[in-house]
N, C-alpha and C positions, 0 to 999 in steps of 0.2 A: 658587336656580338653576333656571332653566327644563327641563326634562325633556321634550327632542323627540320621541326615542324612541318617547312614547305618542302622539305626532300623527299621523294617518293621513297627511297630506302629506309629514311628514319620515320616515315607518316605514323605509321600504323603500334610502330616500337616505342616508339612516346607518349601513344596515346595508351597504349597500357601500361608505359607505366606511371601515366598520369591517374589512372584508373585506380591503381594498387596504391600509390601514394596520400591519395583522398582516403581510399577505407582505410592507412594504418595509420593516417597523421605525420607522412613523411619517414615512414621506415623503412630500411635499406636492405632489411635481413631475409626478404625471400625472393622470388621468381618471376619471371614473365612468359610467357610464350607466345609465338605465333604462328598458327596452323597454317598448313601450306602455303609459304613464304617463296616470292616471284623471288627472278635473278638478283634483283638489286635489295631487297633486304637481306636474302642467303649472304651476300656478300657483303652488308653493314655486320650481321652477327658473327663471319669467319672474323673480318679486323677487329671486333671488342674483344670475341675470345680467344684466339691463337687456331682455333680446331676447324677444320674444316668439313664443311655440309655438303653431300653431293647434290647433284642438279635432282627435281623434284622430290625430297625429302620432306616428310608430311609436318613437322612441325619441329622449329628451335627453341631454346631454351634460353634465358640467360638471367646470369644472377642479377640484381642490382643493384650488390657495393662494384659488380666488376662494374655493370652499364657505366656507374657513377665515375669508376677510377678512369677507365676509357675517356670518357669525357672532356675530364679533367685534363689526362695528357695530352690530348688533341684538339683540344677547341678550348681550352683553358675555362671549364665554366660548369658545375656539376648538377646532376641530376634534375633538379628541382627549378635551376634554372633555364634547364633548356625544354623544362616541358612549360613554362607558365606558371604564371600563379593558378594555385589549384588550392579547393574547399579542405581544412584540413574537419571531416568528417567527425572522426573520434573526440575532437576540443569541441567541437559544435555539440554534440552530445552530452557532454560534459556539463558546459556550460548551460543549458538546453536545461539537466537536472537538477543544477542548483537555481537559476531561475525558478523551476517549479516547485522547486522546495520556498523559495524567495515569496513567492506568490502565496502557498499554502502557510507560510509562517504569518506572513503578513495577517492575513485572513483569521487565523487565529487569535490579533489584538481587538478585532471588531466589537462592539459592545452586543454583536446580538451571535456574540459566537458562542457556539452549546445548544443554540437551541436549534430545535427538528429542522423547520424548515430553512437554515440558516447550511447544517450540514446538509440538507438535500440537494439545495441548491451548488454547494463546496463540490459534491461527489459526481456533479454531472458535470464540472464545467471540464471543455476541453484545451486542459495545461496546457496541452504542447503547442497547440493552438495559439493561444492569448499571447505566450512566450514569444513565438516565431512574429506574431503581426505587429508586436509591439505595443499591446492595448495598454493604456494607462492604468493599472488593476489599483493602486495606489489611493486616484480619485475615485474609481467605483466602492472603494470600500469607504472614503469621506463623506459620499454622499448616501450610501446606505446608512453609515452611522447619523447621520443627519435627519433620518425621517423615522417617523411620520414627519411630515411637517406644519404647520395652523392657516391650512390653504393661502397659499404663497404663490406668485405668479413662477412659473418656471423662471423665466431670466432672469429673475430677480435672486430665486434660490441658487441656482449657477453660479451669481456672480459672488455672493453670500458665500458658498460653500468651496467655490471652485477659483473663481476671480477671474471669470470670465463668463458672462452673459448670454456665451455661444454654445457653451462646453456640451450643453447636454441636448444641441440641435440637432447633434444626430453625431453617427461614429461608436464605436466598437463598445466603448465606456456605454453610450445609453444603455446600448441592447443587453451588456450583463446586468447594467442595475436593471432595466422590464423585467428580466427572467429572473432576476430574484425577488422583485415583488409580485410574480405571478408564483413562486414558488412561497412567497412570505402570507398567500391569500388564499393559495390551493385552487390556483388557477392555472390552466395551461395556458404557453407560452402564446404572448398576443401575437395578433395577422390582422396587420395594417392599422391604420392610423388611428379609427376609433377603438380599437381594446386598447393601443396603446396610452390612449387619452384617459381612458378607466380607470387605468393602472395606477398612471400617475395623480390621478383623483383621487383612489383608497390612499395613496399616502399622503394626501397634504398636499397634493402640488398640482397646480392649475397652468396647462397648458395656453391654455383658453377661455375665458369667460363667455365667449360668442358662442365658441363650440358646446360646450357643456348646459346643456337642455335638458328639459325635466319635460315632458308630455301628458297634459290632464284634462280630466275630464268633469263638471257638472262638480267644479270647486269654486264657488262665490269667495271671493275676499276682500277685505278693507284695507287699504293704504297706498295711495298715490296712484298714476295713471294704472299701475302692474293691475292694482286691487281692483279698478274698474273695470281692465280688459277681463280679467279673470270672471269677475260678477257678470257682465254681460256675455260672453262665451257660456258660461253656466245657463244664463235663462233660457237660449238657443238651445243648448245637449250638442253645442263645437266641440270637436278638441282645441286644446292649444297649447304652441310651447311658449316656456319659457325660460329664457336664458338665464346663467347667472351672473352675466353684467345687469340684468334689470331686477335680479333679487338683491343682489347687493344694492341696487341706486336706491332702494325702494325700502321703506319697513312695513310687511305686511302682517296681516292677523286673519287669521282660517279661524272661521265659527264651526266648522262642521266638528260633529261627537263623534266622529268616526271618516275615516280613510283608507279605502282599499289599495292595494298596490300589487300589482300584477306585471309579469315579465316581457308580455311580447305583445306589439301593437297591434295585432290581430285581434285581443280582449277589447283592449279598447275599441277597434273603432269597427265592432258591433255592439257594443253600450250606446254609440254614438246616435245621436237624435232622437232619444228619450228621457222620461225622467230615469235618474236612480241617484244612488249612493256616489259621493267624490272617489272617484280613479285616479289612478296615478301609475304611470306606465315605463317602468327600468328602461324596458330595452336593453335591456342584459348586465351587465355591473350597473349598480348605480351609479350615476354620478354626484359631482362635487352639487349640481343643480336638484338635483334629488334631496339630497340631506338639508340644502338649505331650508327647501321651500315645507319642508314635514319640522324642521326648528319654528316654522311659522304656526304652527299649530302643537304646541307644549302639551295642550289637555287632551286631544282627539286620541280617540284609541287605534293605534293602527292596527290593519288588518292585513296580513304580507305572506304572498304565498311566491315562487318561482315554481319552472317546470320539475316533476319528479328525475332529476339525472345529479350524478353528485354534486358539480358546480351550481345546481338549482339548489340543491339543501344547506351546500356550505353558506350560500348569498343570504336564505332565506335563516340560518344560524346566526350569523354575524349582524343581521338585521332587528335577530329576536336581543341582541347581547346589546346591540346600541342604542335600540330605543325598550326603556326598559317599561313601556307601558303597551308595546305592540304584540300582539299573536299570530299564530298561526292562520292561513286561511285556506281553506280544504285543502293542508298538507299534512295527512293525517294517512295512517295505513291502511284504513277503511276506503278513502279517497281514494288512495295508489290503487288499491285492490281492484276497485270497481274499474278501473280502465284500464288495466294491466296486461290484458289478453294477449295484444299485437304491440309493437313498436321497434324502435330504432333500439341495439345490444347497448347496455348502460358501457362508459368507456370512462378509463381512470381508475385512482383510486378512491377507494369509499369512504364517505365521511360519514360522521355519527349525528343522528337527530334525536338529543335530548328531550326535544317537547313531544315526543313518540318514538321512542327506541326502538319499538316494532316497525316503522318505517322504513329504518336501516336494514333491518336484517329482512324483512320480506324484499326489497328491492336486492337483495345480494341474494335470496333464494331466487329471483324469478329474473334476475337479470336486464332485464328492459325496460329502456327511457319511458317516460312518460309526456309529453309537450303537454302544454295549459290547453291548447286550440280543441283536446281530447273532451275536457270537462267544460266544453265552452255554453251549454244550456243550463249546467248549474251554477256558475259563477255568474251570466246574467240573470238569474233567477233569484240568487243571494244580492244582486247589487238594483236589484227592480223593488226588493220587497223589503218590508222594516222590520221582519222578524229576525230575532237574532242568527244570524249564518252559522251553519256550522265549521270548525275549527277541526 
């Protein structure tokens, strides 16, 4: 079979109408040209059409069912084969649409389909995207449908859900299920490994037990070596972590009538080397080691505040929702108020704080973050002295 392609008179004429065959899907019914065309294309275009081009002529024309018939009669082999295989564009599109219809229907058998953050998450993802790389959307909706889940080792849930151990070690599938449970928590999308580890902790799924720490402060407890490091770190004013492979190994019990919990390590470790009240320090989403070690203390009243910015209100919401014996701790709109002068523009959208509705709306009057590090003489002050703090 003849090979035009390398002919300097057919180069350039092939290639457009390789061009023209891609955008229609192989259709023969309209035109090609090529603008001032050397001696030896004028004279491939006189042999296809009959007519003849004089020397320097700016551009020819040629249909191509003729190109095609031409072809045919002289090189026995037509259009589409003498240019290559080429992308038939219009099918790809095509197909391209009912994949994402494929996708969006699927989506719609999910058990958490209807609700808000389920559609937020539907209307940001990008179809064409997912479509084209080939992501498994199939499993990401198995294992959405699958969580929460009852703190479950990741690989273990993988294999549970997926039937394979590896599935969610990384690749296209993780990162839509993170962005829908940052969208399922009213979180923005995580950056790098520890939000991602967050993430996967609000729903039930433990990447890591090693990883997943809980940081405190001047919290004495009974039971096993955990409960004596903890007691003697306490009688110091240490911090210390710990993990939750040694809160699972261990069954502990917290005496204290009260535990404060604050978001950024800065609180703590200026409390650090005095007496006061037990601390216990996020470090920004809770983790899976957080909830343990506050299930170790059933009766203590918790006392839980994050920074005034939406993701600080939602945390410190979701916190008031699950322990239902915990309060606020100067996240109150009188608190906001007093330090609200200066700060970083709140960013996101707004969420609601039921245990001060006022909260909400003066931070959307006045726009600006507030960090804990701001109120940091009053929070040592409430955790130095035994009067009741304000709320």
């Amino acid at each position: 079979m003849a090979d035009l392609t390398a002919d300097p008179g057919w180069r350039r004429l092939l290639a457009a109408a390789r061009r023209s065959l891609e955008r229609t899907g192989g259709a023969l019914d309209g035109t090609i040209s090529l603008s001032m065309p050397d001696d030896a294309e004028r004279l491939v275009v006189i042999g296809i059409t009959g007519t003849h081009r004089p020397p320097g002529v700016g551009r020819v024309t040629v249909w191509l069912a003729e190109l095609d018939a031409h072809l045919r009669a002289v090189y026995d082999l037509g259009l589409a084969d003498a240019v290559g295989p080429f992308r038939d564009r219009p099918g790809e599109r095509a197909r391209e649409a009912t994949a994402r219809d494929d996708v969006i229907s699927l989506a719609g058998t999910s058990r958490h389909a209807g609700t808000p953050w389920f559609t937020r998450w539907l209307a940001g993802l990008p179809l064409t995207r997912i479509v084209r790389a080939g992501v498994p959307f199939p499993s990401v909706i198995a294992v959405l449908d699958a969580l929460p889940a009852a703190l479950e080792p990741l690989p273990a849930f993988a294999e549970r859900v997926l039937g394979d151990t590896k599935a969610l070690a990384g690749g296209s599938a993780r990162g839509l299920v993170l962005r829908a449970l940052a969208a399922w928590h009213g979180l923005p999308a995580p950056i790098g490994a520890e939000q991602e580890r967050a993430l996967w902790e609000l729903a039930g799924v433990i990447p890591d037990d090693l990883a997943s720490q809980v940081l405190v402060l001047n919290l004495p407890a009974s039971g096993g070596p955990l409960g004596d490091w903890l007691t003697s770190a306490a009688a110091d004013h240490v911090p210390f972590r710990a993990t939750l492979h040694q809160l699972r190994l261990y069954t502990l019990h917290l005496d204290a009538p009260a535990v404060f919990v604050c978001e950024n390590p800065a609180i703590l470790r200026a409390a650090a080397g005095r007496p006061g009240s037990p601390l216990l320090c996020t470090e920004g989403v809770p983790s899976a080691a957080v909830h343990a070690l506050l299930a170790a203390a059933p009766a203590a009243t918790i006392r839980w505040r994050n920074d005034f910015d939406w993701t600080g209100v939602r945390l410190t919401g979701s916190a008031l929702t699950r322990y239902p014996g915990a309060v606020p701790w100067r996240m109150s709109a009188a608190d906001y108020a007093g330090a609200a002068g200066s700060g970083v523009a709140l960013s996101g959208a707004s969420a609601p704080t039921p245990w001060d509705p006022g909260l909400a709306e003066l931070m959307s009057r006045t726009g600006r973050a507030v960090m804990e590090e701001r109120l940091l003489d009053t929070l040592l002050n409430d955790l130095t002295h035994t009067t009741r703090p304000s709320r």
